[in-house]
C-alpha positions in Angstrom: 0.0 0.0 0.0 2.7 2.3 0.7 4.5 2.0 -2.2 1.4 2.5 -4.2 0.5 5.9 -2.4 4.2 7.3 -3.1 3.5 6.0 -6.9 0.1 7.8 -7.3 0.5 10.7 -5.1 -2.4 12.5 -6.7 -5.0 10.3 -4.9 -6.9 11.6 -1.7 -10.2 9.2 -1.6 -10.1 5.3 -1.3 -12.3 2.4 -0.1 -11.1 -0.3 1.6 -13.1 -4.3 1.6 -11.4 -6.7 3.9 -12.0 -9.1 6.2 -8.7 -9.4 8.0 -5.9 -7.7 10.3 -3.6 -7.1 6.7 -6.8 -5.1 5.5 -6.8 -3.0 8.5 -3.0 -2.3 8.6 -3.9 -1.2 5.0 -6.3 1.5 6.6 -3.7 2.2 9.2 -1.2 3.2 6.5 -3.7 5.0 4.4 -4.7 7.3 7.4 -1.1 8.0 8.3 -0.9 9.7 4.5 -3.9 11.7 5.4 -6.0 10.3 2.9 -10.0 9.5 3.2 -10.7 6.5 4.1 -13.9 4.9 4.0 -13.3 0.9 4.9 -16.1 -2.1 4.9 -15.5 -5.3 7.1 -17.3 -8.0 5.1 -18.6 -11.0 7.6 -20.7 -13.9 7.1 -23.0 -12.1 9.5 -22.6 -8.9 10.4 -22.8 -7.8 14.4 -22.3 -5.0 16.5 -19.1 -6.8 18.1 -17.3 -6.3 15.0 -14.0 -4.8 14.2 -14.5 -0.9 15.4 -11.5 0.2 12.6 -13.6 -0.2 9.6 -16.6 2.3 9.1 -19.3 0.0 7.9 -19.9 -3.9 8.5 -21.4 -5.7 5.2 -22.1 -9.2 4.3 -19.8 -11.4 2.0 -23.2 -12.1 0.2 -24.0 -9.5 -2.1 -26.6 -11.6 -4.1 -29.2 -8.7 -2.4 -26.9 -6.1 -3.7 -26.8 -7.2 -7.5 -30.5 -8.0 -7.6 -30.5 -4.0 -6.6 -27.8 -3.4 -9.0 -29.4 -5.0 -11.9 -32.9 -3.2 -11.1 
């Protein structure tokens, strides 16, 4: 990640899917560039005891989100 944000210096804004302590290192070194940050934790089921570093908690099935896609 590091070497990507001294590569492409012009971006501010990314979004960040993981599921795993790598992913949030990953949002660790984002924020310590100053750059936005919006991060999803994608779980089988999502609960309230989840990971607090990402921002929003989603499901690994999307099938609900493609059937809205393809509306």
């Amino acid at each position: 990640m590091e070497k990507y944000l001294l590569t492409h210096p012009h971006l501010s804004r990314f979004g960040v899917d993981g599921d795993s302590e790598e992913d949030r290192v990953m949002i660790d070194v984002l924020k310590f560039y100053d750059k936005e940050v919006l991060s999803f934790y994608s779980m089988d089921k999502p609960t309230k005891k989840s990971d607090s570093n990402f921002d929003v908690f989603v499901s690994k099935d999307r099938t609900g989100l493609v059937g809205l896609l393809r509306d």
